[in-house]
C-alpha positions in Angstrom: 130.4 -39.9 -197.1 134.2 -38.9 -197.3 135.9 -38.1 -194.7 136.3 -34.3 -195.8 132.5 -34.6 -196.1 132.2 -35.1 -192.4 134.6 -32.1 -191.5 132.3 -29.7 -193.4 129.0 -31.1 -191.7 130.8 -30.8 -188.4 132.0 -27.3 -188.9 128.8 -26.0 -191.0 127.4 -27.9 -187.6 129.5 -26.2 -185.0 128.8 -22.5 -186.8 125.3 -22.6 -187.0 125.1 -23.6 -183.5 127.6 -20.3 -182.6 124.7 -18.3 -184.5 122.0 -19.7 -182.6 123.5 -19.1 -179.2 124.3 -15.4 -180.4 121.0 -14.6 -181.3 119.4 -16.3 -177.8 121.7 -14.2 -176.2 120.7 -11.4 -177.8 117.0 -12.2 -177.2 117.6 -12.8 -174.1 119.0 -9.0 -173.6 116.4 -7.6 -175.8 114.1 -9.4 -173.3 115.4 -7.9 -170.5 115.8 -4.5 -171.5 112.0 -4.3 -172.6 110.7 -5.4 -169.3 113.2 -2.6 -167.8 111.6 0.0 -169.9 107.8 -1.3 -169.3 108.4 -1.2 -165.2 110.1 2.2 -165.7 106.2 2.9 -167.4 107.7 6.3 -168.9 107.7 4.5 -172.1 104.7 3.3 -174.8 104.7 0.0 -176.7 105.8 2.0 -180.0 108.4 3.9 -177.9 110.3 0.5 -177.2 110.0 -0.8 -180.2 111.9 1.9 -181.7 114.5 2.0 -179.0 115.0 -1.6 -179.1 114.4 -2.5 -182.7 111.6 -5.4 -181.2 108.0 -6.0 -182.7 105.2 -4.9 -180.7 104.0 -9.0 -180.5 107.4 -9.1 -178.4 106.9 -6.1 -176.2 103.6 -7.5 -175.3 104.6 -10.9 -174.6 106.9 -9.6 -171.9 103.9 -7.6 -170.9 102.1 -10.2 -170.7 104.9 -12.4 -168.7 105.1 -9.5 -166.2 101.3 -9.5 -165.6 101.5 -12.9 -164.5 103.8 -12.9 -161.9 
C-alpha cells in the first residue's frame, strides 16, 4: 500500500464516519420528536409518519419504549 493509498483510506475513512454521525443525529431527533407527538396523543401512527417521514415499525418502537418506562 502507497502512501497516497493510505490518505484516501483515511479520508474515505474520516467521511463515512461524518455520515454516520449525521444520520444518528438525525435519528436521534426523529426519535425525539415522535415520542413528542405520541405523548401529545392528538396524533395517529400514520399522522407521524407523514409529518416526520418515519416508518410505522419506528413509531411503534418508540411506542413501545414509552410503554416500558
Amino acid at each position: 500500500m502507497t502512501l497516497e493509498g493510505l490518505k484516501i483510506g483515511h479520508r474515505q475513512g474520516i467521511e463515512k464516519g461524518i455520515e454516520e454521525g449525521i444520520e444518528k443525529g438525525a435519528s436521534g431527533k426523529s426519535y425525539e420528536v415522535v415520542r413528542n407527538m405520541l405523548l401529545s396523543d392528538r396524533f395517529t401512527v400514520a399522522e407521524i409518519c407523514s409529518f416526520t417521514n418515519v416508518t410505522e415499525d419506528f413509531v411503534y418502537k418508540v411506542q413501545a419504549d414509552l410503554n416500558r418506562n
